[in-house]
Backbone as XML, in Angstrom:
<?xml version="1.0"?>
<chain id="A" units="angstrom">
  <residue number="1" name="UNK">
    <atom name="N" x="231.002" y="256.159" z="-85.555"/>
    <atom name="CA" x="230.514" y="256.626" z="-84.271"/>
    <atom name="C" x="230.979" y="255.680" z="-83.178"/>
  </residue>
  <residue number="2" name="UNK">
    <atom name="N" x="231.639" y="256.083" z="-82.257"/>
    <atom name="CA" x="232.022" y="255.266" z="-80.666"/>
    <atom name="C" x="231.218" y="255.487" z="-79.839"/>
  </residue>
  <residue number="3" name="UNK">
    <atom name="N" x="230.203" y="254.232" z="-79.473"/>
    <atom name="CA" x="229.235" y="254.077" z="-78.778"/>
    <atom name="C" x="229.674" y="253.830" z="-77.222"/>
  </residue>
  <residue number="4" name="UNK">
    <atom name="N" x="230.894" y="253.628" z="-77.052"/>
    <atom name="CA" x="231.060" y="253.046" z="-76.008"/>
    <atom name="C" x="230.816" y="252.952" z="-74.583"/>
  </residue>
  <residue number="5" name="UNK">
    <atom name="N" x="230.396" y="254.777" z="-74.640"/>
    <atom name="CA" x="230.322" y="255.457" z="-73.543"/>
    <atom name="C" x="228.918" y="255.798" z="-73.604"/>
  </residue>
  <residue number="6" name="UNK">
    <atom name="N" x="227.830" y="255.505" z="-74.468"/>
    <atom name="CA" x="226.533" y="255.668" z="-74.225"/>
    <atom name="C" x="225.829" y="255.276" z="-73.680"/>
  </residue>
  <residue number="7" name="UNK">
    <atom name="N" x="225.234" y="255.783" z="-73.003"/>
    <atom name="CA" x="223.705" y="255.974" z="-72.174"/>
    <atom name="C" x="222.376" y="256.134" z="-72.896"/>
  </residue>
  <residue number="8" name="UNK">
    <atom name="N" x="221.525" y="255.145" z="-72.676"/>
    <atom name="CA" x="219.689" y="255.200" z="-72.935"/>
    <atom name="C" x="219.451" y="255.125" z="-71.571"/>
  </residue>
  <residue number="9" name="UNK">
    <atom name="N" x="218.618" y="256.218" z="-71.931"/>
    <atom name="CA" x="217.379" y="256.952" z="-71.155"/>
    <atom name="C" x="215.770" y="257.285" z="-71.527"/>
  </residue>
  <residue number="10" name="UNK">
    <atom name="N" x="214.820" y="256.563" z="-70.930"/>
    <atom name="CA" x="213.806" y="257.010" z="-71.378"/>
    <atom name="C" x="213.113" y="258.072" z="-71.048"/>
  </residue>
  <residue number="11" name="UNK">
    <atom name="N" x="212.598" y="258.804" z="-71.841"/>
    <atom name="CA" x="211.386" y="260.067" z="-71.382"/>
    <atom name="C" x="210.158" y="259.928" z="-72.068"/>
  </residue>
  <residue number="12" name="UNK">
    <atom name="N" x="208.870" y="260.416" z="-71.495"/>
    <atom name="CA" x="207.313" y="260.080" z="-72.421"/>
    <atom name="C" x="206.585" y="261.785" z="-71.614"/>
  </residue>
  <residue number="13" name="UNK">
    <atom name="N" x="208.129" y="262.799" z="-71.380"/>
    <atom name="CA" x="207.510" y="264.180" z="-71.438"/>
    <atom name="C" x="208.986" y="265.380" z="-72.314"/>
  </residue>
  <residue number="14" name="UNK">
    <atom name="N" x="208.425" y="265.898" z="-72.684"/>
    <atom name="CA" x="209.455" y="266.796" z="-73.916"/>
    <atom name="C" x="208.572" y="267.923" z="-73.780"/>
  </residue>
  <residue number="15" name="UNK">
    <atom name="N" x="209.731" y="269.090" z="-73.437"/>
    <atom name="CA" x="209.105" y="270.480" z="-74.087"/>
    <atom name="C" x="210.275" y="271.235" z="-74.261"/>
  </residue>
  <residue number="16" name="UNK">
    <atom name="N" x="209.730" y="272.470" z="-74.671"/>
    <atom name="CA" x="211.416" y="273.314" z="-75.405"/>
    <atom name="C" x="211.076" y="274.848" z="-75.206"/>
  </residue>
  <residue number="17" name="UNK">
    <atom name="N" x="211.954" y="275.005" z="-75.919"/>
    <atom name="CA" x="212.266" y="276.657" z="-76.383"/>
    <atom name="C" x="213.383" y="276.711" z="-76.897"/>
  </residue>
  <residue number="18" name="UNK">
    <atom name="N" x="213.598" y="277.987" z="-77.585"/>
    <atom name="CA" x="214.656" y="278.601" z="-78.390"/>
    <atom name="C" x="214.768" y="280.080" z="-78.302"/>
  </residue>
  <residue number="19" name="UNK">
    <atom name="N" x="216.130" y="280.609" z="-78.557"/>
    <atom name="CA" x="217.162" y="281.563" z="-79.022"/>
    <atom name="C" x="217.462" y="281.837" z="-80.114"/>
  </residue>
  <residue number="20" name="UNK">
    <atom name="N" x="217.779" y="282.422" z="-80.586"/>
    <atom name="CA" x="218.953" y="282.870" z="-82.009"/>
    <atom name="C" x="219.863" y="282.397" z="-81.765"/>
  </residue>
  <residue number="21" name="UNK">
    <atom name="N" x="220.339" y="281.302" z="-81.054"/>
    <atom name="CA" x="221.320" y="280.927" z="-81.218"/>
    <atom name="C" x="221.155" y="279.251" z="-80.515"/>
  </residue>
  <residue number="22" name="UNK">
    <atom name="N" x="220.154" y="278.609" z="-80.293"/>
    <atom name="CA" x="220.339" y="277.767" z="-79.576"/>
    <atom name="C" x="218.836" y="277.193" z="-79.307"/>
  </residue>
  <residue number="23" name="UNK">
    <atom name="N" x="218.558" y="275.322" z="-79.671"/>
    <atom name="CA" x="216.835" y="275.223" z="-79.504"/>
    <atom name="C" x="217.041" y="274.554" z="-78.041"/>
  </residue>
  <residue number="24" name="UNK">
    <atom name="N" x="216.648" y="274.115" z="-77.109"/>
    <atom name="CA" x="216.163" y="273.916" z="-75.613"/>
    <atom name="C" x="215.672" y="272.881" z="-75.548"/>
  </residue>
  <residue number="25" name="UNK">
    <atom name="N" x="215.375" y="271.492" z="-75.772"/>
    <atom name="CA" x="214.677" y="269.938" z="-75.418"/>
    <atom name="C" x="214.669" y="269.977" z="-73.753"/>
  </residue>
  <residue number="26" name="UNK">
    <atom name="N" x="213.696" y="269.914" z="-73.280"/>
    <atom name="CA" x="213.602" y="269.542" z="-71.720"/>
    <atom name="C" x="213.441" y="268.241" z="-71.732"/>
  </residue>
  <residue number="27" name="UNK">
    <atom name="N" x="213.307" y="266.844" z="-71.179"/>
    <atom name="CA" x="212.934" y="265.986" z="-71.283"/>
    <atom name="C" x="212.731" y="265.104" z="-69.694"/>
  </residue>
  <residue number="28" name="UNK">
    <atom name="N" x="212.025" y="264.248" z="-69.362"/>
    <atom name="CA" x="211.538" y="264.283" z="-68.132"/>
    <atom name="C" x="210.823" y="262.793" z="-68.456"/>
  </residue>
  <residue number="29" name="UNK">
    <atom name="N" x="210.352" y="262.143" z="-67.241"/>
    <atom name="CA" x="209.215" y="260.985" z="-67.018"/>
    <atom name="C" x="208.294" y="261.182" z="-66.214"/>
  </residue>
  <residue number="30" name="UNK">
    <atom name="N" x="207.518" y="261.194" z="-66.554"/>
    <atom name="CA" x="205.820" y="261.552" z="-65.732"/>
    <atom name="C" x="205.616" y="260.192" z="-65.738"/>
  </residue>
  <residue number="31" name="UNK">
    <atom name="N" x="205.589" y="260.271" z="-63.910"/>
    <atom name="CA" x="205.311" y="258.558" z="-63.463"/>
    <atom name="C" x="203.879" y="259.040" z="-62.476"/>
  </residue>
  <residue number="32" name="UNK">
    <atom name="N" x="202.996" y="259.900" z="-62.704"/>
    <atom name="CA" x="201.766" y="259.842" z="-62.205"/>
    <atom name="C" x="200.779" y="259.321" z="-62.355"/>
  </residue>
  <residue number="33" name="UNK">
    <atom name="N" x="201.338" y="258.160" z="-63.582"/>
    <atom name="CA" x="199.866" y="256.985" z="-63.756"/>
    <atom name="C" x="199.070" y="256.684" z="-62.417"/>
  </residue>
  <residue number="34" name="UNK">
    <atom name="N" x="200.014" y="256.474" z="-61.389"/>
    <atom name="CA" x="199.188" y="255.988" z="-59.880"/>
    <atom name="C" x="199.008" y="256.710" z="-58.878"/>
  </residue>
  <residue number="35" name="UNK">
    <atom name="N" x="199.116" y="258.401" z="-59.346"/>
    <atom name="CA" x="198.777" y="259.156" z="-58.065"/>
    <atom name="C" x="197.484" y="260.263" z="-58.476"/>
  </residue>
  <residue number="36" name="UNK">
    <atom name="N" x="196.716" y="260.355" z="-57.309"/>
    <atom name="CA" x="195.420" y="260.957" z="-57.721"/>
    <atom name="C" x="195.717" y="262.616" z="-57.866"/>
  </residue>
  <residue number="37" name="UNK">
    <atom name="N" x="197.176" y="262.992" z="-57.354"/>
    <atom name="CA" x="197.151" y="264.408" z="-56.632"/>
    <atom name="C" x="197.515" y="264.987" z="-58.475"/>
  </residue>
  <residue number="38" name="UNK">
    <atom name="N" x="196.382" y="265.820" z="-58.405"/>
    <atom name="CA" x="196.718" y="266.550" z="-60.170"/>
    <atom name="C" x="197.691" y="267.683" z="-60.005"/>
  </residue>
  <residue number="39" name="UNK">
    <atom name="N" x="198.326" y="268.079" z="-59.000"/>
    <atom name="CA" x="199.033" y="268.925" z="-58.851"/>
    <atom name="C" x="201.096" y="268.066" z="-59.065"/>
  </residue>
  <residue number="40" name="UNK">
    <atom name="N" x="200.815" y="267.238" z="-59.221"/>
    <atom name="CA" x="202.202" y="266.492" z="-59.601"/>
    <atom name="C" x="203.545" y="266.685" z="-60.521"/>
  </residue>
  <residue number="41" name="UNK">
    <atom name="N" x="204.167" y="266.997" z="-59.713"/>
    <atom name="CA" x="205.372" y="267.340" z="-60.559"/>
    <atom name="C" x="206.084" y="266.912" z="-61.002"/>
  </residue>
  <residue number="42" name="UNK">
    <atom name="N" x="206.717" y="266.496" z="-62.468"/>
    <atom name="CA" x="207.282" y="265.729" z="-63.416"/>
    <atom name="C" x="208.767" y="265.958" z="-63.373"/>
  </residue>
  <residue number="43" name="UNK">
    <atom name="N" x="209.834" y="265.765" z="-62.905"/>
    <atom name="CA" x="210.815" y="266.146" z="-62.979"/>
    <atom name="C" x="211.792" y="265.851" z="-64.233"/>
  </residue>
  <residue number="44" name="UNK">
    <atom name="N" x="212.480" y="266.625" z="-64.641"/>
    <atom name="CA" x="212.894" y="267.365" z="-66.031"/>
    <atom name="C" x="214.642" y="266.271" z="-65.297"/>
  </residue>
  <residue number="45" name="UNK">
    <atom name="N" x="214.521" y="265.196" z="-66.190"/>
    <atom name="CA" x="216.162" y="264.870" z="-66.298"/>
    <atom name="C" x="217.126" y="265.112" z="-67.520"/>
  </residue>
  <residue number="46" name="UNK">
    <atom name="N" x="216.878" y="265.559" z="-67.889"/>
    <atom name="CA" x="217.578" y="266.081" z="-69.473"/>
    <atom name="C" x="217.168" y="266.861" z="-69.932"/>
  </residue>
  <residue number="47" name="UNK">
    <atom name="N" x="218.345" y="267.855" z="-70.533"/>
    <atom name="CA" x="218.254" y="269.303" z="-71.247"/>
    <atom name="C" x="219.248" y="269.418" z="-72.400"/>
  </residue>
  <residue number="48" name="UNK">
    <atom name="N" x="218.954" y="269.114" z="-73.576"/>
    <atom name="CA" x="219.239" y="268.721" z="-74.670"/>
    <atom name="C" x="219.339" y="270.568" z="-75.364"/>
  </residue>
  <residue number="49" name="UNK">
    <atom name="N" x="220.942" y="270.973" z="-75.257"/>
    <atom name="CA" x="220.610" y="272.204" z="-76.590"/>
    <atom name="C" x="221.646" y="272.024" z="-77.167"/>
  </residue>
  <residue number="50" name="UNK">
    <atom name="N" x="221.098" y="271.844" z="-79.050"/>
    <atom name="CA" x="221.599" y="271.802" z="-80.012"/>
    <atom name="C" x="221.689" y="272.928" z="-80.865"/>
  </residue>
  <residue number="51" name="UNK">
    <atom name="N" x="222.571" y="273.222" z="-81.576"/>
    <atom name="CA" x="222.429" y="274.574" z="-82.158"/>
    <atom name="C" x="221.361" y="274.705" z="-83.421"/>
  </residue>
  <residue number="52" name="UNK">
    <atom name="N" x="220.830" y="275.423" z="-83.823"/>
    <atom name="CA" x="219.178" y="275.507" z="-84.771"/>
    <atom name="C" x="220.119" y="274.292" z="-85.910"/>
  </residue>
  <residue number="53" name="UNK">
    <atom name="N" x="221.217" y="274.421" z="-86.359"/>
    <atom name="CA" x="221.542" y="273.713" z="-87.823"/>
    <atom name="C" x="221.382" y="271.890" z="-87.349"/>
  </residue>
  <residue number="54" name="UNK">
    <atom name="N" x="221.877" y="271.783" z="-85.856"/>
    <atom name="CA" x="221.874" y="270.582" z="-85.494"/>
    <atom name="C" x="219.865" y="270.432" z="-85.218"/>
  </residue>
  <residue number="55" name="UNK">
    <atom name="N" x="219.617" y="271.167" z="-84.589"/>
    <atom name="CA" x="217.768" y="271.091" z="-84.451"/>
    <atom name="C" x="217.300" y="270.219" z="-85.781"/>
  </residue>
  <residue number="56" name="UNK">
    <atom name="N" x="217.551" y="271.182" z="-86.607"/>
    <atom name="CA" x="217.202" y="271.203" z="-88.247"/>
    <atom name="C" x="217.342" y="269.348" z="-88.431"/>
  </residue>
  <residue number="57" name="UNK">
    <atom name="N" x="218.755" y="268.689" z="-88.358"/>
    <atom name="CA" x="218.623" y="267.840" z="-89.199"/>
    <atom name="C" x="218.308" y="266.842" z="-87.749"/>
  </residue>
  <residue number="58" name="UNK">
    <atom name="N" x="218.236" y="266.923" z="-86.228"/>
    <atom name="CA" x="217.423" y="266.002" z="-85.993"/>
    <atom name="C" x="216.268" y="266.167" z="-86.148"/>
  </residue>
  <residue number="59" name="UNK">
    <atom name="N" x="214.994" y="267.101" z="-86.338"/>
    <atom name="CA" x="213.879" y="266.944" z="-87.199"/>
    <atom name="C" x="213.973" y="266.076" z="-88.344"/>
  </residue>
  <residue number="60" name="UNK">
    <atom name="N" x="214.778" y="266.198" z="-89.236"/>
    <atom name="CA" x="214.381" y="265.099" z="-90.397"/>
    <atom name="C" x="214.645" y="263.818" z="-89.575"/>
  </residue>
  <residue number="61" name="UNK">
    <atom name="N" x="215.560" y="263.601" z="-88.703"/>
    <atom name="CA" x="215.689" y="262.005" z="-88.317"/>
    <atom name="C" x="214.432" y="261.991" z="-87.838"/>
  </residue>
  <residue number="62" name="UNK">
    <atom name="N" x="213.419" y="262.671" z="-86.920"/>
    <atom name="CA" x="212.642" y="262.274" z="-86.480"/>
    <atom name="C" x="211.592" y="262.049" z="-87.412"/>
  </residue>
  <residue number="63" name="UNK">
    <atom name="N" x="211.453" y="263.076" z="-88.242"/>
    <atom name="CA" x="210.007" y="262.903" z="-88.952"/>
    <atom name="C" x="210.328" y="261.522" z="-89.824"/>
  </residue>
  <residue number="64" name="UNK">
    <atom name="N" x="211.693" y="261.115" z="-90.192"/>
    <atom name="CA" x="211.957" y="260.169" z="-91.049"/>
    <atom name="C" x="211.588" y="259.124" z="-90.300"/>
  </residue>
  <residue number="65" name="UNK">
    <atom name="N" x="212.292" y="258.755" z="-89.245"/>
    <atom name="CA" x="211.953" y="257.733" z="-88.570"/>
    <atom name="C" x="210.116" y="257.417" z="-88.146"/>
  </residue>
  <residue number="66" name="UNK">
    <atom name="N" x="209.561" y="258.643" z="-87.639"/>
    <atom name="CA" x="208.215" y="258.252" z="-87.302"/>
    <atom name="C" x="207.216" y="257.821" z="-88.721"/>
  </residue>
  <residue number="67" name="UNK">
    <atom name="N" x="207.847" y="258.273" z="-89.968"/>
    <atom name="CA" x="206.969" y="257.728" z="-91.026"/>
    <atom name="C" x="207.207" y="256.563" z="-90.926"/>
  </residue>
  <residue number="68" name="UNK">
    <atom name="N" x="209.006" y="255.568" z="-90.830"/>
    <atom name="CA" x="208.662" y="254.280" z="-91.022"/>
    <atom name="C" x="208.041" y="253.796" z="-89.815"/>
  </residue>
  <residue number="69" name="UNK">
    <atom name="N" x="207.760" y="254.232" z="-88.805"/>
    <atom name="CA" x="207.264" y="253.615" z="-87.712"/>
    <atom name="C" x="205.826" y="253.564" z="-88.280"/>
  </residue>
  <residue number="70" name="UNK">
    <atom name="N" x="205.190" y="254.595" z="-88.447"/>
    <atom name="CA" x="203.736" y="254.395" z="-89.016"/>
    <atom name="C" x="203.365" y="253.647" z="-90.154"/>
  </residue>
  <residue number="71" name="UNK">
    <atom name="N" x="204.412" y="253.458" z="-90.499"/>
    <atom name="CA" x="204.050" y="252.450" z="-92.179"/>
    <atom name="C" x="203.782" y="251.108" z="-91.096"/>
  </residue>
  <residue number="72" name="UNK">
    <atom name="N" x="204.793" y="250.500" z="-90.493"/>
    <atom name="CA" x="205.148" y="249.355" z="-90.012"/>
    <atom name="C" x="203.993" y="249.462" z="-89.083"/>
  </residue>
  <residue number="73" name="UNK">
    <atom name="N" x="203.240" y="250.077" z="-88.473"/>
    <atom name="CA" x="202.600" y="250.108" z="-86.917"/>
    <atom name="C" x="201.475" y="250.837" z="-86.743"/>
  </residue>
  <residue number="74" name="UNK">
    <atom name="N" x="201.249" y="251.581" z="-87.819"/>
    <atom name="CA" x="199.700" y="252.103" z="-87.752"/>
    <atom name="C" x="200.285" y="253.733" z="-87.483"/>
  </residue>
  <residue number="75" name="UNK">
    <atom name="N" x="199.321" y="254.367" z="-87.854"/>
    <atom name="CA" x="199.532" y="256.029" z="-87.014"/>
    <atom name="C" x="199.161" y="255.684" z="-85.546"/>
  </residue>
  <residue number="76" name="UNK">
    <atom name="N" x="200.395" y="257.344" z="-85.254"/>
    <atom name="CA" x="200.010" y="257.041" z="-83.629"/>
    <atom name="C" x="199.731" y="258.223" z="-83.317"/>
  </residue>
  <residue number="77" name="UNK">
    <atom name="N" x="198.301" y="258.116" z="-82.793"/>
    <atom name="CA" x="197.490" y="258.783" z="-82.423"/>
    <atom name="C" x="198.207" y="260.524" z="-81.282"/>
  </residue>
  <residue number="78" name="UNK">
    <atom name="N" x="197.386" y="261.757" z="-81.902"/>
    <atom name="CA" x="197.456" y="262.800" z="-81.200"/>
    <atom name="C" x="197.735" y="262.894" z="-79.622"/>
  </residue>
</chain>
């Protein structure tokens, strides 16, 4: 893999959808820890679509990865 040209980005908001042909990752940062107005809008910087076979095996990276995270770190909470 040639990393060279990669970018990290953080997000702590994710939502989706899917097609027959295609799953949808929205991904975004909700920085309203310090504003009272509940009407606040989270803006969506990344839109992640992978085709269902690629979906498929990043699910196992994820679920794989969050078990060793919970072995090492406790469950993390709902």
């Amino acid at each position: 893999l040639d990393t060279s040209r990669m970018k990290s980005n953080y997000c702590n908001v994710c939502n989706g959808s899917s097609t027959a042909d295609e799953v949808v990752l929205n991904l975004g940062v909700n920085q309203s820890w310090d504003r009272p107005d509940e009407h606040y809008v989270i803006p969506i910087e990344h839109r992640i679509m992978p085709s269902p076979r690629s979906a498929m095996r990043m699910r196992d990276v994820l679920v794989s990865l969050m078990e060793e995270y919970e072995a090492r770190h406790g469950r993390v909470p709902d």
